[in-house]
N, C-alpha and C positions, 0 to 999 in steps of 0.2 A: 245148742239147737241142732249141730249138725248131727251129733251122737243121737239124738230124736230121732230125727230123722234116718239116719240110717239102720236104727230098731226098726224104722216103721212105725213108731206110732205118732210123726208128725209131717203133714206135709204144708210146707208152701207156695201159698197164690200171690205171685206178680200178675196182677192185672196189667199194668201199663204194657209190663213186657210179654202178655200171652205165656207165662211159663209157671209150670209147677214141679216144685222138687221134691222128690219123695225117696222111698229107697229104691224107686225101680228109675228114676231120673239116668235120662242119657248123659255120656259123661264130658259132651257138648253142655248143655244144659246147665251141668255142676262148674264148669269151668265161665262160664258167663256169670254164676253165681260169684263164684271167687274171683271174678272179677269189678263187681258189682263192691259184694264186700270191702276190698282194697280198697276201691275209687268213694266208698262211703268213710273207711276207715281216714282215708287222704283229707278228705274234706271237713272232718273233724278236728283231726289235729292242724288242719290252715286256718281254722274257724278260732280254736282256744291259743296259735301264736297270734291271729291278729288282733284276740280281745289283749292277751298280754301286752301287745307291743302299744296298744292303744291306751291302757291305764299307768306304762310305762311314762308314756309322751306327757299326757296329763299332771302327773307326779312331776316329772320334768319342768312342765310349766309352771307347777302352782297350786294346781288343782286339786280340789279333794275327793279321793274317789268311795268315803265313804259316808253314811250318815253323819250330820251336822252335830256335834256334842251339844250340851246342855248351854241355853244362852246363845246358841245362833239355830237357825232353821234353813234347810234345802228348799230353793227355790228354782224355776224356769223361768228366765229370761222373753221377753217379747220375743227373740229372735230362737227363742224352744231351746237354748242352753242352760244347764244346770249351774247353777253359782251359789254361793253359800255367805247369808247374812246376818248381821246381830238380829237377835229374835227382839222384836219393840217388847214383848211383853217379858221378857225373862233375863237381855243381855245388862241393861243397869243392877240388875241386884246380882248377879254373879261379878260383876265388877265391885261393887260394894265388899260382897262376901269375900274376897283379893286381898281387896285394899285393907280390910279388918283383922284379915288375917296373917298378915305381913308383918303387923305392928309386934307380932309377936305374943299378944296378950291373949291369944282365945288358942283353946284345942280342937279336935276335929269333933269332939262332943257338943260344944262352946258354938261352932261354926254350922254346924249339923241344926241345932237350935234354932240358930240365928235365920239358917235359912226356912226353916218350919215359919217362925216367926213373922218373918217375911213375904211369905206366898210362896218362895219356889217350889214348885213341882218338877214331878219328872213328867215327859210326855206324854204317859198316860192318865195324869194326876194325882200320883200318889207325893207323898212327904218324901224327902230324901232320906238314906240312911246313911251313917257315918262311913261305909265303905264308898257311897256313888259320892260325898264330899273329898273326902282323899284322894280318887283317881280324880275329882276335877281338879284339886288341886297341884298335881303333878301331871296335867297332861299341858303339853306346851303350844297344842295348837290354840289357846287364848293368849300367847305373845308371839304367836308369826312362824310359829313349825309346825307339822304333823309328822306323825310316824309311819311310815310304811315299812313291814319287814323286817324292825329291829333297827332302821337307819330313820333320821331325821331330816325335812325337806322343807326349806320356807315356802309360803303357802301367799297366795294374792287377796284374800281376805283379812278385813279390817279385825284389827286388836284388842280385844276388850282388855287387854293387861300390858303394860311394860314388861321388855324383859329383865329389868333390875325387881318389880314385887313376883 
């Protein structure tokens, strides 16, 4: 913007602040600009440490900061906090789907089936396909971790698996 501007072909209204920048801008003017800037630029990056340091603490606790997988659903709390629980209508058969596939006897085509068979949907109701059955079946935040970042964090949500199936 500022290279615009100093072609000329762009100028700047601050209303709040009564100033316009243009190429004929006094160089009082330009320096409240880049100051203005700075102090926007500041306030950005304290804005994105405190979302970090906020999903940090969270993770810390327990919490999950992101979409609920298949078989639990994001909910709010009476007191307007986010918490994450077995979906009533989907966390028994993904526990089912576990437990059958544990036994060793089904493959992810087998399981894939099984859960067609079944009712599972994905959230926006379609059938699962054998790739969304194998990421659920290796993701472990259905025995008490999730993933953040490549590292693993036990989580305050209820189980729908042992960690031995």
């Amino acid at each position: 913007m500022d290279e615009l501007r100093k072609q000329g072909t762009l100028e700047i209204h601050f209303v709040r602040e009564g100033m316009v920048i243009s190429d004929k801008a006094s160089s009082s003017d330009i320096m409240r600009w880049d100051f203005a800037v700075l102090a926007a630029k500041a306030y950005v990056t304290q804005l994105s440490e405190n979302v970090k340091r906020s999903l940090e603490w969270k993770v810390r606790n327990g919490q999950c900061i992101r979409a609920a997988p298949l078989g639990y659903r994001n909910i709010r709390t009476a007191d307007g906090k986010s918490h994450v629980e077995p979906d009533p209508s989907r966390a028994h058969i993904v526990t089912r789907l576990f437990n059958e596939y544990a036994t060793g006897l089904y493959t992810f085509g087998d399981m894939t089936a099984k859960a067609k068979g079944l009712g599972l949907l994905t959230l926006k109701g379609h059938p699962l396909k054998k790739s969304s059955v194998h990421y659920m079946f290796n993701n472990r935040f259905y025995c008490g971790e999730m993933e953040v970042n490549g590292e693993f964090h036990s989580h305050n949500y209820e189980h729908l698996v042992t960690q031995d199936i």
